[in-house]
C-alpha positions in Angstrom: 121.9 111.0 73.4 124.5 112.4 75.9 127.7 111.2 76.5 128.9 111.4 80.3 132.2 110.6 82.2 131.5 108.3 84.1 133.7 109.5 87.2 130.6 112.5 86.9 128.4 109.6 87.9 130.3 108.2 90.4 130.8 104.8 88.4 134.9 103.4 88.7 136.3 100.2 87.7 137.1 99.5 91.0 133.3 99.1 92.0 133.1 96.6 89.9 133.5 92.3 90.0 136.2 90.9 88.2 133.1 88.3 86.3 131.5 91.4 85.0 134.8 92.6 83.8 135.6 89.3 82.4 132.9 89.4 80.2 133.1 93.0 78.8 137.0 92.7 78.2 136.3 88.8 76.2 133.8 90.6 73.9 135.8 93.8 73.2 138.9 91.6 72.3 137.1 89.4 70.1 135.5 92.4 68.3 132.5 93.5 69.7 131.0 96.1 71.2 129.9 95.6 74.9 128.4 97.6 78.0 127.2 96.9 81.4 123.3 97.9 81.3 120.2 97.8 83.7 120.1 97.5 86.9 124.1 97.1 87.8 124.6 100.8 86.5 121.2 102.5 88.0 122.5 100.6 92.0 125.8 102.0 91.8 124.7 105.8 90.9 122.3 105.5 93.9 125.0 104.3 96.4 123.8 100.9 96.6 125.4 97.1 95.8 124.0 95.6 92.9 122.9 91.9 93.4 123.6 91.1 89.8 125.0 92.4 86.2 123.9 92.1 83.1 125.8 93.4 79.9 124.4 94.0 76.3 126.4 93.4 73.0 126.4 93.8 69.1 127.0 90.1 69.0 124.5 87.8 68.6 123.6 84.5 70.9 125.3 82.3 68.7 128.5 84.7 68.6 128.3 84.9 72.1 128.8 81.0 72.4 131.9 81.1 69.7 133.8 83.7 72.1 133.0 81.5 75.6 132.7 78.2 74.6 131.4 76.1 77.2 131.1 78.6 79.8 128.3 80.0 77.8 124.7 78.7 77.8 121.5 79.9 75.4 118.1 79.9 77.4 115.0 81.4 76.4 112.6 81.0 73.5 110.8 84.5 73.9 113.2 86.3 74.5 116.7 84.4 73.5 119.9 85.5 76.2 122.9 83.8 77.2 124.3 82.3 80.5 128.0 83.1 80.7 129.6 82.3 83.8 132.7 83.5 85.2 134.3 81.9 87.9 131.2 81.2 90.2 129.0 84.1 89.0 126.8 84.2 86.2 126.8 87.1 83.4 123.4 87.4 81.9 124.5 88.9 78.4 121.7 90.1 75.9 121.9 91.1 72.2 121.1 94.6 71.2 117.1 94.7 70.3 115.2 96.0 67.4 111.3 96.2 66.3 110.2 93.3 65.5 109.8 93.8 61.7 106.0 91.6 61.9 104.9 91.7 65.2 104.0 88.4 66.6 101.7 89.1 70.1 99.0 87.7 71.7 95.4 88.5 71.3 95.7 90.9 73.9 99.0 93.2 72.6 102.0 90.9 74.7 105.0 90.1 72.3 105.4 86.6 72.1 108.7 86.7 69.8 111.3 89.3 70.4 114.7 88.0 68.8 115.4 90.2 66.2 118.7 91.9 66.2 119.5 95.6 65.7 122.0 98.7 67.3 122.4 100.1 70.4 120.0 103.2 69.4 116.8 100.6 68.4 118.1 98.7 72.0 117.7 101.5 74.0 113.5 102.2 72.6 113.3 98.7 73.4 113.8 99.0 77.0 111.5 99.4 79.9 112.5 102.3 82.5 114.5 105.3 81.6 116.2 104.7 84.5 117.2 100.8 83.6 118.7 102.8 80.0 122.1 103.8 80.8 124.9 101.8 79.1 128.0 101.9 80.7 131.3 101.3 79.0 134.3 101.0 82.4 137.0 100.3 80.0 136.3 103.6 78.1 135.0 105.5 81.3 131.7 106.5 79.4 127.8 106.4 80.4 125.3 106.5 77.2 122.2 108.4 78.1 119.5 108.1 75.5 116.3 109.4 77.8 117.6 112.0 80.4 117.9 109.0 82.4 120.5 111.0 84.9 118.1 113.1 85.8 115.3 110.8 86.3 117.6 109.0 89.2 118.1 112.7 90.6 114.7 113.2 90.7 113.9 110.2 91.8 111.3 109.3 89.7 110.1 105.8 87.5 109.0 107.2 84.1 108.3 104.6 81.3 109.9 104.7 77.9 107.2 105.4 75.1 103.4 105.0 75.5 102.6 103.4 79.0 99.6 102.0 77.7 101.2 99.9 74.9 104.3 99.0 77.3 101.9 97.3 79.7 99.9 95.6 76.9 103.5 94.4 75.5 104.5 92.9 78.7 101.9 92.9 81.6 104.6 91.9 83.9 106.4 95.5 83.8 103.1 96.3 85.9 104.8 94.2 88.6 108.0 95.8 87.5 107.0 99.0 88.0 105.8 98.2 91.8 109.2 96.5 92.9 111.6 98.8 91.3 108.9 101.9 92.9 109.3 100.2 96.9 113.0 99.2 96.6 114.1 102.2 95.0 111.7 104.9 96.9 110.6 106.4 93.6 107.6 108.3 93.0 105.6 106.4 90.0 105.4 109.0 86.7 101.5 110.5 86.5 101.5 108.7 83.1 101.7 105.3 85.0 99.3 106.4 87.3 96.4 107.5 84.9 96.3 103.8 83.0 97.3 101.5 85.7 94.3 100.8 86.7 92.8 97.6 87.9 90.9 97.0 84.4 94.7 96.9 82.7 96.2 94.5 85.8 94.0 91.6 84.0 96.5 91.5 81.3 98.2 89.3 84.2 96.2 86.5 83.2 97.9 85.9 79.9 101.3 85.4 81.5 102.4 82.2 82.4 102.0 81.2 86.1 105.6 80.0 86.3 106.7 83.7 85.2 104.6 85.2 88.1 105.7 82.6 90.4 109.3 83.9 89.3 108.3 87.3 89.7 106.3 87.0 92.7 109.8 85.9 94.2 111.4 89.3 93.3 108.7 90.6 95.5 109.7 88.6 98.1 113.0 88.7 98.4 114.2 92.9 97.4 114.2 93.1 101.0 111.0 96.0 101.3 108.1 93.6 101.5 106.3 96.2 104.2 106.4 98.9 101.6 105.1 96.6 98.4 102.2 95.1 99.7 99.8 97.8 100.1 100.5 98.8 97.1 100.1 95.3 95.5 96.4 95.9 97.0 95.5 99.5 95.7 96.6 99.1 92.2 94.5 95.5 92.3 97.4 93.1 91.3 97.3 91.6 94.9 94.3 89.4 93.7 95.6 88.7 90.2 98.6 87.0 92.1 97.0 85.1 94.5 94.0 83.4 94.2 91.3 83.5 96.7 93.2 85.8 99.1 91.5 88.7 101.4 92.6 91.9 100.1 94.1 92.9 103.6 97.3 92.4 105.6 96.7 90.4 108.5 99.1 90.8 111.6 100.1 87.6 111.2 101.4 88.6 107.5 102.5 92.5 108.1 104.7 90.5 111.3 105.8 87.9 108.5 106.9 90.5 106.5 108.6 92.8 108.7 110.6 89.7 110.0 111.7 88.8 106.4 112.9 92.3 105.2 114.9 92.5 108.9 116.6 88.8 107.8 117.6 90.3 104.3 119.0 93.6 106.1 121.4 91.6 108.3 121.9 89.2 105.4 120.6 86.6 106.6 119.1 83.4 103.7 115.2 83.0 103.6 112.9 80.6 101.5 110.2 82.3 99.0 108.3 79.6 99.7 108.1 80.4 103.7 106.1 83.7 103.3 103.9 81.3 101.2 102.8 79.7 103.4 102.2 82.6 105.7 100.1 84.2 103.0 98.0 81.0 102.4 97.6 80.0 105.9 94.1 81.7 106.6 92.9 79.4 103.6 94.2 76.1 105.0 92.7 76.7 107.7 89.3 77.1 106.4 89.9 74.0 104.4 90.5 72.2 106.8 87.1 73.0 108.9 85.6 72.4 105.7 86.6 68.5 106.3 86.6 68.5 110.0 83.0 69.5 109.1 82.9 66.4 106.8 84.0 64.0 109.6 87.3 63.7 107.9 89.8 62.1 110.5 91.9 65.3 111.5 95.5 64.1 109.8 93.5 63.4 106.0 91.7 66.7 106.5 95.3 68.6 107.0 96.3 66.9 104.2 93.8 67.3 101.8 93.4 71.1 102.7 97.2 71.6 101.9 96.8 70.1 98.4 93.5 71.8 97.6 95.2 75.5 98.4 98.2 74.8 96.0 96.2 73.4 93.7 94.0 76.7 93.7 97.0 78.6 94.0 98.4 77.2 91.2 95.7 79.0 88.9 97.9 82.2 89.3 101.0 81.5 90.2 102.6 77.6 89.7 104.8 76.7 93.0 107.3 74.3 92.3 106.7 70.9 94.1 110.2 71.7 96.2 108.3 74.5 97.5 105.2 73.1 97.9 106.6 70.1 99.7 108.3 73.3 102.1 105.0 74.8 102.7 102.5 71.4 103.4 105.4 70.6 105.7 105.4 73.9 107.5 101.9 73.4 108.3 102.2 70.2 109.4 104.4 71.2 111.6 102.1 73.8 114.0 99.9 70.7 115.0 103.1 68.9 116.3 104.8 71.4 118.0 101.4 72.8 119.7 100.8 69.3 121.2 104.0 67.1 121.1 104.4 63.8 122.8 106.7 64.1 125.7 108.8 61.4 124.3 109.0 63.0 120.9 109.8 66.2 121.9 114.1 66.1 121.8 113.7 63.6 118.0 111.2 66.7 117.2 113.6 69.3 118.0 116.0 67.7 115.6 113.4 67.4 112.5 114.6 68.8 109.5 112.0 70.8 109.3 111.6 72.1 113.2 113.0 75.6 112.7 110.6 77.0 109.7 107.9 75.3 111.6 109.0 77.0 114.9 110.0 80.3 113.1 105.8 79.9 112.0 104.5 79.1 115.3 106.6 81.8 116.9 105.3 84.4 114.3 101.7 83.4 115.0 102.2 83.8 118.8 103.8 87.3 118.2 100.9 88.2 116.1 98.2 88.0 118.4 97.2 84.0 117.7 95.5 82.7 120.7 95.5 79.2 119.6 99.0 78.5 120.4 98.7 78.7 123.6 102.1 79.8 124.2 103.8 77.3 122.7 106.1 79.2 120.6 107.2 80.9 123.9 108.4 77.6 125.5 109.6 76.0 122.6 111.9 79.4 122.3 113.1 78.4 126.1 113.6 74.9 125.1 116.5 75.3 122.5 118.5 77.2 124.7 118.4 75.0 127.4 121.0 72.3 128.8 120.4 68.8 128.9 119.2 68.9 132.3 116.6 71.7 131.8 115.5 70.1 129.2 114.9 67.0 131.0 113.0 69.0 133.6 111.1 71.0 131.2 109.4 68.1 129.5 108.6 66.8 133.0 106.7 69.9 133.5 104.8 70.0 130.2 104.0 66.0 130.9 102.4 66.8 134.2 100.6 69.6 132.9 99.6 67.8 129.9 98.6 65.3 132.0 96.1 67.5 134.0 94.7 69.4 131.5 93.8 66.1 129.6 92.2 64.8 133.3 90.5 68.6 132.7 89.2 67.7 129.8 87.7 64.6 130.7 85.8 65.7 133.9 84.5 68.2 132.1 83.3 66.4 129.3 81.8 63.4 131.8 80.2 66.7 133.4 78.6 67.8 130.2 77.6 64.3 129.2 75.6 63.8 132.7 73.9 66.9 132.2 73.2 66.1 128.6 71.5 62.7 129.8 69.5 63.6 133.0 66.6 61.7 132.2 64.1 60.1 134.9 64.6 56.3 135.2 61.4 53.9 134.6 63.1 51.3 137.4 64.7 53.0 140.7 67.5 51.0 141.9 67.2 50.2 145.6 70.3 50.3 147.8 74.1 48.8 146.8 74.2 45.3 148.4 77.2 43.5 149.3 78.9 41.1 146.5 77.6 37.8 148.3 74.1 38.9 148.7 73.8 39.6 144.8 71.5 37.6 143.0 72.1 35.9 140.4 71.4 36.5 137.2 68.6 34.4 136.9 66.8 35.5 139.8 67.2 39.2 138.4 65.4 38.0 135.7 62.6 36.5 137.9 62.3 39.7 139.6 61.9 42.1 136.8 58.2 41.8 136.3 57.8 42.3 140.4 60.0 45.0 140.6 58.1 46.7 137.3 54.5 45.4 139.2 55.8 47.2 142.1 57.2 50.7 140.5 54.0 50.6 138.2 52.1 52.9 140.0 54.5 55.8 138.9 54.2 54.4 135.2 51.0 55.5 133.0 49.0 52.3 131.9 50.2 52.8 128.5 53.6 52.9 129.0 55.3 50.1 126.4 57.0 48.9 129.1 54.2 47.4 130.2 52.4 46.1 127.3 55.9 44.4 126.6 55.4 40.2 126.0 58.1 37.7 126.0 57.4 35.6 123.0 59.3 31.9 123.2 60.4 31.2 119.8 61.1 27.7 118.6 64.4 27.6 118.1 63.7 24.1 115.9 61.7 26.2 113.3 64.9 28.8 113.1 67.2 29.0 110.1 70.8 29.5 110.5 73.3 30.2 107.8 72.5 31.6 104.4 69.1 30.9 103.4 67.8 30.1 99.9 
């Protein structure tokens, strides 16, 4: 272990909240030892704002709770923490780690209980990334260094703590750790990672609860370098243990998604997990939903049921919460209204609470090479920057040309039905007469058999049309109602 200044490493009081400090000074006072640790410390050597802290102590959960009182809050069964919140931020304080003296894991090596209590030396082994193993003390200007972890960050490189092999088994998520911290941070993997992470060991996924990867799966999301994590979701084969019945590949429609969702975090801008979601299970829906079109379902039941049947088979991987799901069947329901909207419906439509994630979808189609929009994510674009007038004018326009195409549609399909039906008549009709020289429709009748008599030459003997009988019936001898 090395003790560093921490002005060496470019760490000052000054960089940091007043929450975090909060917390460190409340546990010091009260007798403890405390440190800022993780992530917080490893962001501000590299230049960069941490999102959150988190701080580590000798005190335990219950300890914890006797120095905050009611600002503190103990989650977790796994892996017991505690809540503290300061102000409007929220401290995630843990209690220093040791081995668990009987270790209590799944079949397949991942700890299931990991709350027992030890020093800052037995922490330290615990954790994942040498470079997620600096403990940093701001009131005594110190960094603890167990691992070389300094130089790691120099070098710029993600190096496990202990055997890689067992790490992964322990946790399969650090796997998806290990990915995230490598495309946010720009760090070449360690060659130890490399030679065991193979897609054989990414099945350990399986054994972790969905909600975890659902949780994780939005860490992915939203770091803000979604470009630069995918393909490598896909070579190291985790992309299918996350998402169930997906093509390993990256669409245009998805790269564009993406691309558009790490420029929104840039500028810091808010997104919903859930959006890119639905961009990554569109391609399903819409094969679902030919499925049932296929069927004969009526269109709006076979959108439906195809958005239930992807979550549900989602859902095997990674459990969306049924917030987010209502987001995403919503989103989709979305493209079929604003590709064909009702000219009346179009201002109420532009109001719907749900109009810009559905317009932000269409638009991202349209951008991506998607045919089938037929431009309406262009003109919808135009719309919402329009006055009242223009708008007025615009959906005029679009009802006139809705209005022809549908008069298109139904010459053309009058067209194909003619063609469909040319078939040579048995009777030829002889030339329109006038309204008051029509017979009746008595006299028709009395003319039938001439009119067949007299076309009967161009009809083979055989035809049925002429072996055809009118039978009288006795209408006495019928039976109406239910019979016996």
């Amino acid at each position: 272990m090395q003790t560093l200044h921490a002005s060496k490493c470019g760490l000052t009081t000054a960089q940091l909240p007043s929450s975090i400090l909060d917390v460190i000074d409340s546990l010091t006072k009260a007798g403890y030892e405390a440190y800022i640790v993780g992530g917080g410390v490893r962001d501000l050597m590299l230049g960069q704002s941490p999102k959150d802290y988190d701080a580590v102590t000798n005190a335990t959960p219950s300890q914890i709770k006797e120095v905050f009182g009611r600002r503190c809050r103990i989650i977790g069964r796994r892996f017991e923490l505690a809540h503290v919140y300061s102000g409007r931020e929220l401290i995630e304080v843990a209690t220093f780690r040791a081995p668990p003296k009987k270790a209590i894991t799944s079949s397949a090596g991942m700890i299931l209980r990991d709350n027992n209590w030890g020093t800052i030396e037995q922490d330290f082994a615990r954790r994942d990334f040498s470079i997620n193993a600096l403990y940093y003390q701001p009131r005594k200007g110190i960094v603890l260094d167990f691992c070389n972890a300094v130089d790691d960050i120099k070098t710029k490189t993600l190096r496990l703590l202990g055997d890689p092999a067992l790490r992964f088994e322990e946790d399969p998520v650090r796997m998806l750790r290990t990915l995230r911290f490598a495309a946010k941070l720009n760090f070449n993997i360690d060659a130890a990672i490399l030679d065991i992470f193979t897609p054989e060991m990414t099945k350990l996924l399986r054994d972790v609860s969905p909600h975890r990867l659902y949780d994780e799966s939005q860490k992915l999301f939203t770091m803000g370098h979604l470009h630069r994590v995918m393909p490598m979701l896909i070579k190291f084969g985790i992309w299918q243990q996350l998402f169930a019945d997906l093509k390993t590949e990256i669409t245009p429609f998805i790269e564009r998604a993406a691309s558009n969702t790490d420029q929104r975090i840039q500028i810091g801008k808010t997104i919903n997990p859930a959006f890119f979601y639905a961009v990554l299970l569109w391609e399903n829906y819409l094969q679902r939903c030919s499925f049932y079109h296929a069927k004969g379902t009526v269109a709006a039941e076979a959108r439906a049921q195809a958005g239930l049947d992807v979550l549900k088979r989602q859902a095997t991987r990674t459990i969306i919460p049924r917030f987010a799901e209502t987001f995403i069947r919503e989103v989709w329901e979305m493209q079929n209204r604003l590709l064909n909207p009702k000219p009346q419906q179009i201002e109420a439509l532009s109001g719907h609470a749900r109009f810009r994630a559905g317009f932000d979808f269409l638009l991202l189609r349209e951008k991506s090479g998607d045919a089938s929009t037929n431009g309406m994510g262009a003109w919808w674009d135009a719309y919402q920057n329009m006055s009242t007038d223009e708008k007025e004018r615009a959906i005029s326009t679009y009802n006139r040309q809705r209005a022809k195409s549908r008069r298109k549609t139904t010459t053309e399909e009058s067209v194909e039905a003619k063609v469909s039906t040319q078939i040579e008549p048995l009777v030829k009709e002889s030339e329109t007469r006038s309204r008051r020289s029509r017979k009746t429709q008595s006299e028709v009748k009395k003319t039938v058999p001439q009119t067949v008599a007299h076309t009967a030459g161009e009809i083979s003997p055989d035809h049925p049309i002429l072996k055809r009988r009118r039978v009288q019936r006795d209408l006495a001898k019928v039976v109406f109602g239910p019979t016996q």
